[in-house]
N, C-alpha and C positions, 0 to 999 in steps of 0.2 A: 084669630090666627086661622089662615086656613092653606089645609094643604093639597100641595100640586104631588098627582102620582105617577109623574113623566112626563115628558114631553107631548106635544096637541094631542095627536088622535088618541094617546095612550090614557093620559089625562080625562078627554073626553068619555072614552069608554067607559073608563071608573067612575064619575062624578054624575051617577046616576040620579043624585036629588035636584038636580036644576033640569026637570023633564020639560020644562019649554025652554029651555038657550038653545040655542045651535051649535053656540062654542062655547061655553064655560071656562077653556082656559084664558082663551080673548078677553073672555068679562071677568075672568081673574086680573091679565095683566093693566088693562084699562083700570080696573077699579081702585089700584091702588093698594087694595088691600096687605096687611100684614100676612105674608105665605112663607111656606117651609116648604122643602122637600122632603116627603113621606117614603122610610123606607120601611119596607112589606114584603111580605111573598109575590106580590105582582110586580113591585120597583124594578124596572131596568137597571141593575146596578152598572151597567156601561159608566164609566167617565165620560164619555160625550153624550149620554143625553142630559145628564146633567147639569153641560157644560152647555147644551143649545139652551136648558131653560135658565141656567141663570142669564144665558144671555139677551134672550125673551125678555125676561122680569130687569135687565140693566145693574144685576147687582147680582151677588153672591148667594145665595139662597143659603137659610141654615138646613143640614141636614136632621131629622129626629125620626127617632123611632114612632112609628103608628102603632093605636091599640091592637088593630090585627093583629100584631105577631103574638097576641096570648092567646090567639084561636087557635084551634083544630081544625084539621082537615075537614071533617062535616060542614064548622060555621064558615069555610073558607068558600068552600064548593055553596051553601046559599046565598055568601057574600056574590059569588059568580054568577049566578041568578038573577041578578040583580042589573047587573053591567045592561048598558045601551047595547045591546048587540044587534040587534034592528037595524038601527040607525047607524052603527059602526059598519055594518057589512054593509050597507048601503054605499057609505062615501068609499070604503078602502078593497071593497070586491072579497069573493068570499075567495079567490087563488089565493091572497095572500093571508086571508085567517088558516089556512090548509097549507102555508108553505111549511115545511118541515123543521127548517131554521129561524122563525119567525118564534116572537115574544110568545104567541099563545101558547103554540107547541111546547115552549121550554115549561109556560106555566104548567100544561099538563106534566109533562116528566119531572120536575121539582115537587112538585105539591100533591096531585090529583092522580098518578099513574098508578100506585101502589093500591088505592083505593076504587078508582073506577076506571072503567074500561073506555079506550079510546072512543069507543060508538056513542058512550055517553057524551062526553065530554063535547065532539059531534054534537049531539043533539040539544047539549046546554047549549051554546053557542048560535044553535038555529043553523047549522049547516049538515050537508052531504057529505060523508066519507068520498076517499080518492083510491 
């Protein structure tokens, strides 16, 4: 079983153990493999992104809970550390890591805000404050 944690780039980001694919969710949907959709502190809970990867994947995706959600804010923030962010700000430009309505941003005010300070969070990411 392996799971998708959103749709492409978002997926991308997280699935930081295939550090030579280009696209990991590509060689998820090619491969066939038996996938779920992972939900997480990170999960887009949108209905449409959802709804773009089960349409990606040609089928219905089961949803399941990921082990994450019995972390803490600490193991979540070195889970963040982890993320391609390199390589993500690369393809997707770093205006939209810094949009204010954007995924990351929410991840910082859900999860991360209460704990660390926006400059951090900045600099996990590898970007410049606006």
């Amino acid at each position: 079983m392996q799971y998708v944690h959103g749709h492409d780039c978002i997926h991308n980001l997280i699935d930081y153990s295939k550090i030579y694919c280009t696209n990991p969710y590509e060689l998820l949907i090619e491969s066939k493999t038996s996938c779920v959709y992972a939900i997480h502190s990170f999960t887009e809970l949108r209905t449409d992104d959802y709804d773009l990867v089960c349409e990606d994947f040609g089928s219905q995706l089961e949803r399941v809970e990921h082990p994450w959600n019995s972390l803490g804010v600490s193991e979540l923030w070195n889970i963040a550390k982890q993320f391609s962010w390199h390589q993500h700000i690369a393809i997707v430009g770093e205006d939209d890591i810094l949009t204010p309505n954007y995924i990351y941003t929410k991840w910082y005010d859900n999860i991360f805000k209460e704990h660390y300070t926006l400059e951090e969070w900045h600099s996990l990411m590898g970007v410049g404050p606006r």
